[in-house]
C-alpha positions as CSV (number, residue, x, y, z in Angstrom):
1,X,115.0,76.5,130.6
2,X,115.9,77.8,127.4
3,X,119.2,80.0,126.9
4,X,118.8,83.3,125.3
5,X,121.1,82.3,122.2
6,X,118.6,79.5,121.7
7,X,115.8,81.7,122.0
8,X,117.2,84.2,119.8
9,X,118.2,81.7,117.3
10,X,114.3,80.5,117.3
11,X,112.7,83.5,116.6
12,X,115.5,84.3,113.4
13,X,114.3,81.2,112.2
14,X,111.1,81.7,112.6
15,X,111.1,85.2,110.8
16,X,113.2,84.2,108.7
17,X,110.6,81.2,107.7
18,X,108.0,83.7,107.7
19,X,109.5,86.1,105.5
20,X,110.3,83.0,102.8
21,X,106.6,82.3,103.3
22,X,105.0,85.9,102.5
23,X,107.6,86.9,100.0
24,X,106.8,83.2,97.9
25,X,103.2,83.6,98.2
26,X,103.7,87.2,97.1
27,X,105.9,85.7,94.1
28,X,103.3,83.0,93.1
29,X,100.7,85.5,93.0
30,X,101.9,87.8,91.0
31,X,102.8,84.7,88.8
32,X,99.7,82.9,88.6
33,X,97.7,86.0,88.1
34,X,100.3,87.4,85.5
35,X,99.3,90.5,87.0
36,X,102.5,92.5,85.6
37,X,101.9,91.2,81.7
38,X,98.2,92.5,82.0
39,X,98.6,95.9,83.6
40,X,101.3,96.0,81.0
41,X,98.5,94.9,78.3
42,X,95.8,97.3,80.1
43,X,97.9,100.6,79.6
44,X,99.5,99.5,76.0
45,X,103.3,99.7,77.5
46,X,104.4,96.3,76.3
47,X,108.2,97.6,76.4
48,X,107.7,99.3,79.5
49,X,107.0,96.0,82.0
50,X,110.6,95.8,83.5
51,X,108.8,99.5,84.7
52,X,106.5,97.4,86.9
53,X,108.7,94.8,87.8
54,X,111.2,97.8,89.3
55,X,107.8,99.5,90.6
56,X,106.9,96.2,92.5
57,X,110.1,94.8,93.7
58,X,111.5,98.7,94.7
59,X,107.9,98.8,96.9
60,X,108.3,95.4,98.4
61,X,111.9,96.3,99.8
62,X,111.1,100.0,100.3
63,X,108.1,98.7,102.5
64,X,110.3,96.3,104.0
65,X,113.0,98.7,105.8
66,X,110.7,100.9,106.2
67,X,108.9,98.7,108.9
68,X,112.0,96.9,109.8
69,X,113.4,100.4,110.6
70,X,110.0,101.6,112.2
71,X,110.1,104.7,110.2
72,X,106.8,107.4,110.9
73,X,105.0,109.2,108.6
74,X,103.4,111.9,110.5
75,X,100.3,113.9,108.8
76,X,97.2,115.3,109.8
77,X,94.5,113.4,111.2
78,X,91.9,114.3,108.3
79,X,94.9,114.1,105.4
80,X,96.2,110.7,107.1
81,X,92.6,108.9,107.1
82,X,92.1,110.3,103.6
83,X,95.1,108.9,102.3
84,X,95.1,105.8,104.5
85,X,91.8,104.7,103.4
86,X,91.8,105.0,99.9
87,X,95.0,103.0,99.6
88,X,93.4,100.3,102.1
89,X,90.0,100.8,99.7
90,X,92.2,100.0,96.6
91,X,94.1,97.4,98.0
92,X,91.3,95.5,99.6
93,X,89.4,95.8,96.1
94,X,92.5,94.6,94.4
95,X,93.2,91.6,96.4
96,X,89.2,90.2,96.3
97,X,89.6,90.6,92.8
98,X,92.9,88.5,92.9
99,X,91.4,86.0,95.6
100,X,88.6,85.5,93.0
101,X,90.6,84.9,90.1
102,X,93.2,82.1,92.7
103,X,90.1,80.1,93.8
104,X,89.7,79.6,90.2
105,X,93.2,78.2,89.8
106,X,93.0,75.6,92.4
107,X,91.2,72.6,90.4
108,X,93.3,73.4,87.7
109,X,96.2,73.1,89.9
110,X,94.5,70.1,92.0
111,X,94.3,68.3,88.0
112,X,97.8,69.0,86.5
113,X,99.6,67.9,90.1
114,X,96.8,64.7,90.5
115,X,95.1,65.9,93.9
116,X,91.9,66.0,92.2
117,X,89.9,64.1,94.7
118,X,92.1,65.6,97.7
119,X,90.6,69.3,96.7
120,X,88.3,70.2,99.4
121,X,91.0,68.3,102.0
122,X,93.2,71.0,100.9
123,X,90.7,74.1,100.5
124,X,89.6,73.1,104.3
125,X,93.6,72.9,104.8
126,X,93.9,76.1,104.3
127,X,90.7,77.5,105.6
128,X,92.0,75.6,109.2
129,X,95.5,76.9,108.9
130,X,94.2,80.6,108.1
131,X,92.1,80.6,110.8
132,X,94.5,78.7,113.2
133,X,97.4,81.5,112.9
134,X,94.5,84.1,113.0
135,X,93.4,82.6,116.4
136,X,96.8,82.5,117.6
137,X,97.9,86.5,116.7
138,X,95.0,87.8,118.2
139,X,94.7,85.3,121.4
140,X,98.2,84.6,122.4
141,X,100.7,86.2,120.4
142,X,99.8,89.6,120.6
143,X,100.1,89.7,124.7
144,X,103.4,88.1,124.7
145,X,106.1,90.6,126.1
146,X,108.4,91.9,123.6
């Protein structure tokens, strides 16, 4: 049997783990995409970018506590779907466009760090691992008592 403190102790880790892992991949996409330099290009505010950076590192933390704290927005039904899905319709556009551009990257990655002939190993690596967490929120994790 395992002790409370243990248990407790597990699941900081483990969020703690998890929160290194999105906030990295978050980093390295913005990164490899150069995403800020371009919307800085796009709109012609080459002196404004440390604008975006703010913008984007304010929303990541501002998102952050906000779940962490559980905080509600509450709206009407019709104003809160409206709203609700055109920021999912933006941000589901935005991030195929993104994935499109990342599958791009990996040979060149796979080339420059020699894992050439290891490159559909590590595409089905990740296809495995997606679909193994996936399998695991929606089958186990989500019916486990709080």
């Amino acid at each position: 049997m395992v002790s409370a403190a243990a248990g407790a102790s597990f699941v900081a880790l483990l969020g703690f783990a998890g929160g290194l892992g999105v906030g990295s991949a978050l980093a390295a996409l913005l990164i490899v995409l150069d995403i800020i330099p371009r919307l800085a290009q796009l709109t012609f505010a080459y002196r404004k970018s440390i604008w975006f950076e703010t913008a984007v590192v304010s929303g990541a933390v501002f998102w952050s506590i906000a779940d962490f704290l559980e905080w509600r927005l509450w709206l009407p039904k019709i104003a809160a779907m409206l709203v609700i899905g055109t920021f999912d319709g933006i941000f589901v556009g935005m991030l195929g466009a993104a994935l499109t551009e990342v599958m791009n990257v990996l040979p060149i990655l796979a080339k420059r760090v020699r894992l050439s002939r290891y490159l559909v190993s590590l595409v089905y690596a990740m296809v495995l691992g997606k679909v193994t967490g996936s399998l695991f929120d929606w089958l186990v994790f989500q019916y486990m008592d709080p």
